[in-house]
C-alpha positions as CSV (number, residue, x, y, z in Angstrom):
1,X,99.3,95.2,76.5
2,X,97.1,94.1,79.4
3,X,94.2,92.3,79.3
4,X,91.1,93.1,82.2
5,X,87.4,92.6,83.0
6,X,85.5,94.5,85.3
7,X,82.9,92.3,87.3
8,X,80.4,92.4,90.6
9,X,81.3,89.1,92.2
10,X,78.6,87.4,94.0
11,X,80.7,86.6,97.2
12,X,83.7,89.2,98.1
13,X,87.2,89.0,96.5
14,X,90.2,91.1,97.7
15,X,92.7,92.5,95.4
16,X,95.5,90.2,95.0
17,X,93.2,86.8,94.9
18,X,94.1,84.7,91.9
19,X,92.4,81.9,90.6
20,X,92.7,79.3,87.8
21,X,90.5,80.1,84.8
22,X,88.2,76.9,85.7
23,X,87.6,78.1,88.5
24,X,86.2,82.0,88.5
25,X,84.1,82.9,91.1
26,X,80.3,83.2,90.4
27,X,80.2,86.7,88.9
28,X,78.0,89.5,86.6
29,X,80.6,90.9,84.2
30,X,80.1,94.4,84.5
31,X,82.1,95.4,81.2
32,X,83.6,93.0,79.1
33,X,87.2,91.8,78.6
34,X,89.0,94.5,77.1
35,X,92.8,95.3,76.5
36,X,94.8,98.9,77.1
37,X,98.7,100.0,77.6
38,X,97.5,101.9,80.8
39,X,99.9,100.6,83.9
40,X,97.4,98.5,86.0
41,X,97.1,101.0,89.1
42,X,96.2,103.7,86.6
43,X,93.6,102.0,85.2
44,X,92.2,100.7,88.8
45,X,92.1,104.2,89.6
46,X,89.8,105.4,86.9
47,X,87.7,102.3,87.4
48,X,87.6,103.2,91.2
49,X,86.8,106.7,90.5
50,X,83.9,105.6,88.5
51,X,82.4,103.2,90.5
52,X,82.7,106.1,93.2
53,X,79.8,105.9,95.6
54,X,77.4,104.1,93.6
55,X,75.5,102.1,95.9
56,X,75.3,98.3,96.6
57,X,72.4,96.2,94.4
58,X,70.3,94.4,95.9
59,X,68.5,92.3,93.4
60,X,66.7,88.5,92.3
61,X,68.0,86.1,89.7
62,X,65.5,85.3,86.9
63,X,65.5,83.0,84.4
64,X,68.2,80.4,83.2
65,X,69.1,80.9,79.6
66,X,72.4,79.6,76.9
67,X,74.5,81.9,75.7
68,X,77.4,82.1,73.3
69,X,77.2,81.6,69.4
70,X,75.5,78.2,69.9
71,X,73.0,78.8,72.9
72,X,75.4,75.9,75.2
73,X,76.7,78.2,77.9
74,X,74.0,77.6,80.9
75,X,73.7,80.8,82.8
76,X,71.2,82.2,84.9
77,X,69.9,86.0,84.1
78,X,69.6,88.7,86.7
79,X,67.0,90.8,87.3
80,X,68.0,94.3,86.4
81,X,65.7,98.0,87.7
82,X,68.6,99.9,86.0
83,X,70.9,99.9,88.9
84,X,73.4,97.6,87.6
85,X,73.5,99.3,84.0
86,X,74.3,103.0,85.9
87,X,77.4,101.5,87.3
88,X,78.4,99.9,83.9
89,X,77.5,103.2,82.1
90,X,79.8,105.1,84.8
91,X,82.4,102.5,84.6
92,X,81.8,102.4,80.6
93,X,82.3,106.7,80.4
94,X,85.4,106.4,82.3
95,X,87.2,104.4,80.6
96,X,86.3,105.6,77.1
97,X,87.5,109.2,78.4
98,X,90.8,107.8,78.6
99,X,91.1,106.5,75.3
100,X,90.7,102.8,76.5
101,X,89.0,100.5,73.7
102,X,85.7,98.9,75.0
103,X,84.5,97.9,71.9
104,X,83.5,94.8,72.7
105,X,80.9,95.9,74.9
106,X,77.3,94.6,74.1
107,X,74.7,97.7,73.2
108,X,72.2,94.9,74.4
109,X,73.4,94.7,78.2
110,X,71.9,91.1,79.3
111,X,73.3,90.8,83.4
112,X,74.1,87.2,84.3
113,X,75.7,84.4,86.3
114,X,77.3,81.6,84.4
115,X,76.9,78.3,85.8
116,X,80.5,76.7,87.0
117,X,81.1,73.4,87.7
118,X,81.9,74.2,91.5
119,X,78.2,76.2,91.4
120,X,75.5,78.0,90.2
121,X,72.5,80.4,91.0
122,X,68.9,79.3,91.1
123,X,66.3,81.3,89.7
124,X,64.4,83.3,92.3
125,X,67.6,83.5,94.5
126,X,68.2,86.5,95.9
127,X,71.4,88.3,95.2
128,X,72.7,90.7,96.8
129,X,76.3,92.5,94.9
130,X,78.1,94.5,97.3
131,X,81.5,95.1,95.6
132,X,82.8,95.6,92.1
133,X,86.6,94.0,91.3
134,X,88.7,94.6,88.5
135,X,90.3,91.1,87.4
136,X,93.6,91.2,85.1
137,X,93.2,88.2,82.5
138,X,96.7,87.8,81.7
139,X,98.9,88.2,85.4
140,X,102.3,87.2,85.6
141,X,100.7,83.5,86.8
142,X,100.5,82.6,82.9
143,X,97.2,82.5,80.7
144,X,95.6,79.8,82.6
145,X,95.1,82.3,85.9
146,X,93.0,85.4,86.8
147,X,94.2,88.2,89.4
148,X,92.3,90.7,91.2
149,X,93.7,93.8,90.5
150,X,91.5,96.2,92.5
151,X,88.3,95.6,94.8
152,X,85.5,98.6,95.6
153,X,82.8,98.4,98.2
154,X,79.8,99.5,96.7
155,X,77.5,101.8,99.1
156,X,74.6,100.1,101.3
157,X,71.5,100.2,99.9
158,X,68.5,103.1,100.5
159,X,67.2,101.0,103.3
160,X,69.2,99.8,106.6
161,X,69.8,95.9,106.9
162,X,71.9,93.7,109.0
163,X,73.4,91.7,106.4
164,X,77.7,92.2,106.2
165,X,78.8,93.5,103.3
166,X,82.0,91.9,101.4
167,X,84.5,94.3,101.3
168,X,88.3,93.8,100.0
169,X,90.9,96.2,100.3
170,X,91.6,98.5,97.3
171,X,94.5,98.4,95.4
């Protein structure tokens, strides 16, 4: 049985990118770790399908907060008009149609960054999440690694900008 997340990293990752536990990339978790039989590419094709056209999020960090059961996980909390929650609600729906157990996702949805030791986001910052990956939590690298399955553009935002956009091939 396979073990994934879903996640909107804050700088581009391209499917096939590994990376030691230690050392995950500054991400929102988008749904929580969850486990299914579905083949990997199956399962990167409902989360693609989901994810569909929804558009990029454009966003600020707020407040810094602890989280887990004794408040000692420093993270910082993103700011959240509802964007962020449609894509987790489409992402959510499609993966509950196919009979895959997302129990462990939070009713209470609270978007944030946890602070690695290789860096952090400030409050204020602006973010800007322009991709959503799907990250298996048990590849063939052992339990110790991470491996992006699957990476998905998300759409530009209403109004035009200059900025590049991450963008990683699909998988």
């Amino acid at each position: 049985m396979g073990r994934f997340v879903v996640v909107l990293p804050v700088d581009g990752l391209a499917a096939g990118d590994a990376f030691p536990v230690a050392e995950w990339p500054l991400h929102v978790t988008l749904v929580e770790p969850f486990a299914t039989r579905l083949p990997s590419a199956e399962l990167a094709g409902l989360v693609g399908g989901a994810v569909g056209d929804a558009p990029a999020v454009e966003t600020t960090a707020g407040d810094r907060a602890g989280f887990g059961r004794r408040g000692d996980v420093p993270v910082t909390l993103v700011h959240d008009d509802g964007a962020l929650l449609a894509i987790r609600r489409r992402v959510l729906a499609a993966l509950r149609d196919a009979d895959v157990d997302v129990a462990r996702a939070r009713l209470e949805y609270r978007p944030h960054v946890t602070a690695k030791p290789h860096g952090e986001i400030a409050p204020g910052a602006e973010l800007r999440f322009g991709q959503v990956a799907l990250i298996d939590m048990h590849p063939h690298g052992g339990a110790g690694m991470r491996a992006v399955v699957a990476a998905w553009p998300l759409g530009r935002v209403d109004h035009d900008d200059d900025r590049p956009r991450p963008h990683a091939p699909t998988g």
